[in-house]
BADORO-391684 format. One record per atom (N, C-alpha, C): residue in three letters; x, y, z. Coordinates in pm, whole numbers, plus 50000, padded with zeros to 5 digits. Each point is the difference from the previous one (the first is absolute). Layout:
BEGIN
ALAXYZ...
END
This chain:
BEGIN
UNK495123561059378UNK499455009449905UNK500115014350055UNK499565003150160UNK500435010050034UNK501195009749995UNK501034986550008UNK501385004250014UNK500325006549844UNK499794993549920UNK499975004849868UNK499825013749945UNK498735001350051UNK499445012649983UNK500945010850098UNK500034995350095UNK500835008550094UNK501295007849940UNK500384987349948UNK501585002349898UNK499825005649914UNK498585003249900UNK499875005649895UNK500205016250022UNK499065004250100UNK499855013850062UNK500785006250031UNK500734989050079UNK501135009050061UNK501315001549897UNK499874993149910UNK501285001349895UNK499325012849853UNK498874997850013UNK499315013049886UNK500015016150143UNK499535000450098UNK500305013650073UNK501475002250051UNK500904991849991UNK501645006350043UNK500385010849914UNK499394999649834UNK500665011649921UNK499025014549995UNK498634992250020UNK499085007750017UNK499985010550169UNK500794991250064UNK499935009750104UNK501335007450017UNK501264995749924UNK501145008150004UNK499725008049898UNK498225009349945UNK500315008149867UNK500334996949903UNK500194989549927UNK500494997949846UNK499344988949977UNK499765001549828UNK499294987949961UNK501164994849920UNK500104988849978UNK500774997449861UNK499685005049860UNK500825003749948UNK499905008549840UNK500524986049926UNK499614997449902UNK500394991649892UNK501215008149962UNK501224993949936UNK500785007549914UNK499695005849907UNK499985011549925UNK499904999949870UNK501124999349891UNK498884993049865UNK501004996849910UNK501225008049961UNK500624994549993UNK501355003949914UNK499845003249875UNK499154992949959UNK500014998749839UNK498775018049987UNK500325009249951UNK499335011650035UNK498704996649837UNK498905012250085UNK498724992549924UNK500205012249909UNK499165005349869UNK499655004549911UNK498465011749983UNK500205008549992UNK498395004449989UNK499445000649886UNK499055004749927UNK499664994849883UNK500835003949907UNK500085019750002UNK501165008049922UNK501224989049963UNK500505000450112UNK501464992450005UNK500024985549933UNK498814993250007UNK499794987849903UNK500345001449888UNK498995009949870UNK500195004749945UNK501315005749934UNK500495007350080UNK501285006250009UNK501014984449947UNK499984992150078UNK500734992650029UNK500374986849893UNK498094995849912UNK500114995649901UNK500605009549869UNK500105011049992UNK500645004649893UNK501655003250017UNK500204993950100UNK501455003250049UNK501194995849921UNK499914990749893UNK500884994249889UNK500404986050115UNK499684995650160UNK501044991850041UNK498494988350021UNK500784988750056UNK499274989750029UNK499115003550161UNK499054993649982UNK498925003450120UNK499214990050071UNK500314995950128UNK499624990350024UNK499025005450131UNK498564999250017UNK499425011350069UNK498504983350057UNK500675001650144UNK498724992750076UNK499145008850031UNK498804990949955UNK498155007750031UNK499574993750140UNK500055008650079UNK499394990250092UNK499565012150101UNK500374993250179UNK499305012950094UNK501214995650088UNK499785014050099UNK500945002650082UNK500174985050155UNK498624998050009UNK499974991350081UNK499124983449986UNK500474998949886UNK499784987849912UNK501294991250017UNK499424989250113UNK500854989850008UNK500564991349871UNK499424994849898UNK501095000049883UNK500845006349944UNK499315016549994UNK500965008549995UNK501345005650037UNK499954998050198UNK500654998750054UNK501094992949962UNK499454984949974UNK500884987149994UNK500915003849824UNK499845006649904UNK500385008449897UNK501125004650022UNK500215010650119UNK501305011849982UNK501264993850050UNK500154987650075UNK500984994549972UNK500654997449859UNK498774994249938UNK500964990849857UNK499775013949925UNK499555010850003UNK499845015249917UNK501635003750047UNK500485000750137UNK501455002150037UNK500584991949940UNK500034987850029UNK501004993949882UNK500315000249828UNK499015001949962UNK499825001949878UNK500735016249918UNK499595006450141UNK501025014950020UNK501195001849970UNK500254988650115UNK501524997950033UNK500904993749874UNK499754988949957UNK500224992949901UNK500135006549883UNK499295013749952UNK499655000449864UNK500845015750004UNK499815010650105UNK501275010750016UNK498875008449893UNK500325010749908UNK499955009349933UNK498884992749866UNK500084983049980UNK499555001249886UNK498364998150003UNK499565002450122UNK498775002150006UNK499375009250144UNK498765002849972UNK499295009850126UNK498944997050057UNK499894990150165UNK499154996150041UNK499325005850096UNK498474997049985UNK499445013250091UNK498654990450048UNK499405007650070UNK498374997150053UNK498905005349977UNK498734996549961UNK498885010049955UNK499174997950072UNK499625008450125UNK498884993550072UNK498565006449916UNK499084983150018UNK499245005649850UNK498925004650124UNK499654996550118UNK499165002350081UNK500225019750025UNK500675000349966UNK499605019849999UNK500205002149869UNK499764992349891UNK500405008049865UNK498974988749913UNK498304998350054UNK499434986049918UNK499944997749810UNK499965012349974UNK499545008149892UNK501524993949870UNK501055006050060UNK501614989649997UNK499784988149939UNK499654993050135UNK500214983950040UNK498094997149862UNK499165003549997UNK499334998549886UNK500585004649863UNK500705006949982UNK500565005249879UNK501044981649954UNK500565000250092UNK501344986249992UNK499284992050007UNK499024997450009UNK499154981850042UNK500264999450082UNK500495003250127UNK500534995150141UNK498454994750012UNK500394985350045UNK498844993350065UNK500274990250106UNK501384997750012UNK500374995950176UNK501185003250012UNK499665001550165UNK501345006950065UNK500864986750027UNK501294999849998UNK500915014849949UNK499614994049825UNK500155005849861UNK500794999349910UNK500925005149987UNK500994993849883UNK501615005349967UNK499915001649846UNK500285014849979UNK500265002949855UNK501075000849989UNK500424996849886UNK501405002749965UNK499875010949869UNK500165010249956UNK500345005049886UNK501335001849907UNK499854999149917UNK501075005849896UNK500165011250037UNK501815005349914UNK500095010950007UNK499295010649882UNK499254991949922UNK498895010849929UNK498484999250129UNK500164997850097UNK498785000450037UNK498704990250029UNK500554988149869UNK499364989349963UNK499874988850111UNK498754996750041UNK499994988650117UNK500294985749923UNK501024991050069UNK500474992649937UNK500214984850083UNK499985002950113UNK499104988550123UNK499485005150111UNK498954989050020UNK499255004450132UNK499514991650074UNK500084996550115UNK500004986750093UNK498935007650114UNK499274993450026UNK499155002550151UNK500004990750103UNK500095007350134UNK500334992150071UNK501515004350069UNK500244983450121UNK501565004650015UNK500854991249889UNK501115008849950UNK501064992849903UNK501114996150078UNK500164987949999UNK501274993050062UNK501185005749894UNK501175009250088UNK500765002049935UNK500574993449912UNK500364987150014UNK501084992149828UNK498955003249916UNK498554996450010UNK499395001149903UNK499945012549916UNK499645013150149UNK499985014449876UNK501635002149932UNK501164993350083UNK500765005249900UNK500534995349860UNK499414985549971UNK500144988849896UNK499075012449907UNK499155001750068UNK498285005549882UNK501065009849955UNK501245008750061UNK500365013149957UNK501164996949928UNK500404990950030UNK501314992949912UNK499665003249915UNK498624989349911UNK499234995349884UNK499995012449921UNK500115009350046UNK499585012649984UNK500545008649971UNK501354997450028UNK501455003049996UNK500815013450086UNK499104997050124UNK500305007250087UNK500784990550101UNK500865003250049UNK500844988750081UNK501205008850078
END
């Protein structure tokens, strides 16, 4: 048990004592402020905008299949992040009531699915097929 602990310490102070902590990456998928929400639902294009927080492990587990969904779809849609934890007022306006949700909007603006939770990619992209986004 000693040894354990021993190993714990000494593997948490090697970065701590060479000066650096580890930084999480940040997302790729770039977040939204409220303006730009806004902005963004009247944009005429499709909108696919996760509610969640910056250091919300579901969330996290999100910007992969948010990149793919990126990748896959090119120009005919615009995916972004809303962290509702600095914007609560937002995330009450939308119903956000667990992290992450996924809106999807029309290009009038119109919310047209919304999943909470993590979405296993085949699934969000079948829901967007349906939808006739593909």
């Amino acid at each position: 048990m000693k040894l354990v602990l021993l190993a714990l310490a000494v593997t948490l102070a090697v970065p701590l004592a060479a000066g650096t902590t580890p930084e999480p990456p940040a997302p790729v998928i770039p977040a939204l402020s409220p303006d730009q929400l806004t902005a963004a639902l009247g944009a005429g294009t499709w909108l696919i905008v996760e509610f969640g927080g910056e250091h919300c492990i579901p969330c996290k587990a999100m910007q992969p299949v948010l990149q793919e969904l990126r990748d896959a779809l090119g120009d005919k849609v615009v995916i972004r992040n809303f962290w509702i934890q600095e914007h609560p007022g937002v995330a009450r306006a939308h119903k956000i009531m667990v992290m992450p949700t996924q809106i999807v909007f029309d290009p009038k603006g119109t919310e047209v699915l919304r999943h909470q939770g993590v979405y296993p990619l085949a699934e969000f992209r079948a829901a967007l097929a349906e939808r006739g986004l593909s």
